[in-house]
C-alpha positions, 0 to 999 in steps of 0.5 A, spaced: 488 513 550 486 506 553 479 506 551 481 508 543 486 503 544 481 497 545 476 500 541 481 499 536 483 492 537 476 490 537 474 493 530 480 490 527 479 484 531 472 485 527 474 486 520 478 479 520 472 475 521 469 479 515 472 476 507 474 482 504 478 480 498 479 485 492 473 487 489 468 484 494 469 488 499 461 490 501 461 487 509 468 491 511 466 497 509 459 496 512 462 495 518 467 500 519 461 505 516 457 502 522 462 503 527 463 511 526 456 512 526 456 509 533 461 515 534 456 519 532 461 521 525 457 523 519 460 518 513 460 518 505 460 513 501 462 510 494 462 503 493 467 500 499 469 507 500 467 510 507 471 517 508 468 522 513 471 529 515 472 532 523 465 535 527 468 542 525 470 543 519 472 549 517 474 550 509 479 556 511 484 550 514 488 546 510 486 538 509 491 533 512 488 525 509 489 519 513 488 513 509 488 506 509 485 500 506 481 495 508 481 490 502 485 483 502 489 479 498 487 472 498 490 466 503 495 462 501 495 455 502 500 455 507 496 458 513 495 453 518 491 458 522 483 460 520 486 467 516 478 469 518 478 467 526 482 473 530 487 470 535 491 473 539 497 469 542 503 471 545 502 479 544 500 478 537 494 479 533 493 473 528 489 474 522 488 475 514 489 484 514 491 483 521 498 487 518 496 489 512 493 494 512 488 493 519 493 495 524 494 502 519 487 502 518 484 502 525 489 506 528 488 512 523 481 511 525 482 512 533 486 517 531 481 520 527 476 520 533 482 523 538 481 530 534 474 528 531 471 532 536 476 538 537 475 545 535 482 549 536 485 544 530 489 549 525 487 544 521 481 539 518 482 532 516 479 527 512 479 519 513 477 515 508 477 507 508 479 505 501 477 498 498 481 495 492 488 497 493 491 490 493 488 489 486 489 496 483 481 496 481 477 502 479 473 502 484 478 503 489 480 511 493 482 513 485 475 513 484 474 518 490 479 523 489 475 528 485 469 527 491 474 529 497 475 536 498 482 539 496 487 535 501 493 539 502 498 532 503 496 526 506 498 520 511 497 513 507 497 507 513 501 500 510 506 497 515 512 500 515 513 500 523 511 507 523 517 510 519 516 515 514 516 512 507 518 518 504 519 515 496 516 508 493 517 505 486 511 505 481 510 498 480 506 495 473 504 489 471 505 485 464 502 479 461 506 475 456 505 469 451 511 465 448 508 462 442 510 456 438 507 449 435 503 443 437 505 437 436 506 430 438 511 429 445 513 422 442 516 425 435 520 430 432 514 435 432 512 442 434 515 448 437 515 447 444 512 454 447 514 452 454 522 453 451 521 459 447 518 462 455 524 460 459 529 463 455 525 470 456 524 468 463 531 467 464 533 475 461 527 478 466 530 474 472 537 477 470 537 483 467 539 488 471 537 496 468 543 500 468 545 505 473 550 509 476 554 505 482 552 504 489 544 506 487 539 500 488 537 497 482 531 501 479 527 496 476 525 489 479 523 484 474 519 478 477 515 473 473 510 470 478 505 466 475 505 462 469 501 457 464 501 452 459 499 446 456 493 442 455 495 434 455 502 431 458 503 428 450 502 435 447 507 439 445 504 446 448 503 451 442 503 456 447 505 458 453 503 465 458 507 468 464 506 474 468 511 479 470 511 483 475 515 489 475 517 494 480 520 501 478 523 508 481 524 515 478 531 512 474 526 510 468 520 511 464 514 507 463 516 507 457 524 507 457 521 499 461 517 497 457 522 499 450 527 496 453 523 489 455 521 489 447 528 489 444 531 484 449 525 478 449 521 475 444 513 473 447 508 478 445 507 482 451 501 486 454 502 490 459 495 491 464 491 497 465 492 502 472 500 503 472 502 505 478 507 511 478 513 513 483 511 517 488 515 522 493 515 528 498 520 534 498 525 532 504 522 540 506 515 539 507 512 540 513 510 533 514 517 529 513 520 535 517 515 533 523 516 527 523 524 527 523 522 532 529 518 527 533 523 521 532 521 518 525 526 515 520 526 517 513 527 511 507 525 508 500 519 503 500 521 498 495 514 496 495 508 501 492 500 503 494 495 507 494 499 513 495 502 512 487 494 514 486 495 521 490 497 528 487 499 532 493 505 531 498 504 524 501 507 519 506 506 512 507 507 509 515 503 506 520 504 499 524 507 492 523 512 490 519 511 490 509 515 483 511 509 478 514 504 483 508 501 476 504 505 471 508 501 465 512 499 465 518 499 474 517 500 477 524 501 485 527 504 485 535 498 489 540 504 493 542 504 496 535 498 498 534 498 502 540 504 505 538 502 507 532 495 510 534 500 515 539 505 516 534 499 518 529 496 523 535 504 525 536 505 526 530 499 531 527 499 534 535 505 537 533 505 539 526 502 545 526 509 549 528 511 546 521 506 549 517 507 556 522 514 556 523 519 551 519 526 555 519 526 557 526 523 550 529 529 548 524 534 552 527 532 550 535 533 542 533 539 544 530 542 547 535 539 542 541 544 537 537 549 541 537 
């Protein structure tokens, strides 16, 4: 364990000094290939993609999916540390990705080569290093799936202190323009696009969808970027924003984007690659394992590539969703420890479950009787 636990470090370690923004990924995957090959895995790859199964496959088995990104966001100006210079200070391991989703990533990864060479496993697995989750691109795991062999259910690493995130929302994307008149600031003239996009700015950042009381709210509107004007003594003609928008199963894509259009007046577009909601059945084996184990269940406000998947899936591995693209992005050495140990723990133990569920229900339940 001390050994994996090293060698995890040292690639992540690694992978932070490697750019790998959304899109231009080439370096990390060539390195994340490298070091399997260097233990002796047999690896595919499509674009940034790299995914490999264990030694002894065997197609009889099910197939359990462990994976993790190993693409970025880009740094804010807010960093005063070198986001591409690995440094660990304090038990902390200061890097860009270092949280998000390094610490998942290379944990699965010794993970994977803890049972790589086994040959009494009850059932296969399959890693893959994915690229392009931060952008949504096409070039990312969606472009796999059809590649994989049938995946049973899978383990997809983001940083949720491994707890099980059991449910995330969907998340969407629109590009909006508020449109007006140029003219001169000096005189009477124009229609000011900038006023016309504060007042629909205004109704995304209050509204508030209905839904039963005591429920979380179940779209989170956020306008997160905006654009206009060419000249300070023009009146702008036009004025574009974006509006970032999160959701659960409370409402439909289109229930959304109806309800936006009857309330605003820009014109909006709403961008390709519509992440969906996704969640587990409390009973399936996985949630059941993993509650056995001592992990807790809970609602992921933020989304990932598990919105792509269309088997049984949760989302859980080291660090904390909340320093995910802040500055000076850092995961504690301890938990990536303790998610590599978890990850074994928890596949170790999940055989039971997909065996014999109701009568390992009936022993926890009387334990804690």
């Amino acid at each position: 364990m001390n050994k994996l636990y090293d060698k995890a470090i040292e690639l992540l370690e690694n992978l932070i000094r490697i750019p790998s923004l959304s899109g231009d990924e080439k370096a990390a995957a060539d390195k994340i290939e490298s070091f399997l090959a260097e233990h002796q895995v047999f690896t595919i790859r499509k674009y940034n993609n790299i995914w490999c199964y264990n030694k002894y496959f065997d197609p009889s088995k099910p197939i359990i999916l462990l994976n993790s990104h190993h693409d970025t966001v880009r740094p804010n100006d807010q960093y005063t540390k070198d986001p591409f210079h690995p440094v660990r200070k304090e038990g902390r391991l200061y890097g860009l990705g270092s949280n998000d989703a390094g610490g998942s990533l290379v944990a699965l990864i010794a993970a994977f080569l803890y049972f790589y060479e086994r040959t009494d496993l009850p059932y296969n697995l399959c890693l893959a290093a994915t690229a392009e989750e931060e952008n949504s691109g096409q070039k990312g795991i969606k472009c796999i799936l059809d590649d994989l062999m049938p995946v049973s259910f899978a383990i997809v690493g983001e940083p949720t202190n491994m707890q099980m995130a059991i449910a995330e929302r969907g998340s969407m994307v629109l590009d909006c323009v508020s449109t007006g008149r140029p003219g001169h600031a000096a005189r009477e003239e124009g229609d000011n696009a900038i006023y016309k996009a504060i007042r629909d700015i205004q109704w995304f950042s209050s509204f508030v969808f209905p839904i039963e009381s005591d429920l979380p709210n179940p779209v989170k509107m956020s306008v997160t970027q905006i654009n206009a004007g060419i000249q300070h003594n023009i009146v702008p003609g036009e004025c574009s924003f974006t509006v970032d928008i999160r959701f659960d199963h409370s409402y439909t894509e289109k229930e959304i984007i109806n309800t936006i259009m009857n309330h605003t007046f820009c014109d909006t577009t709403l961008r390709p690659n519509v992440l969906t909601p996704s969640s587990i059945d409390l009973l399936h084996p996985l949630v059941k394992t993993g509650i056995a184990i001592g992990r807790k269940t809970y609602l992921s406000p933020t989304s990932s590539d598990r919105g792509w998947l269309d088997m049984p899936s949760v989302k859980m591995g080291p660090g904390d969703s909340v320093r995910s693209h802040t500055a000076d992005e850092y995961i504690y050495l301890d938990e990536i420890n303790e998610g590599i140990s978890i990850y074994i723990e928890l596949l170790e133990s999940i055989l039971p479950y997909l065996v014999n569920g109701p009568e390992l229900d009936r022993q926890i339940y009387e334990s804690h009787s």
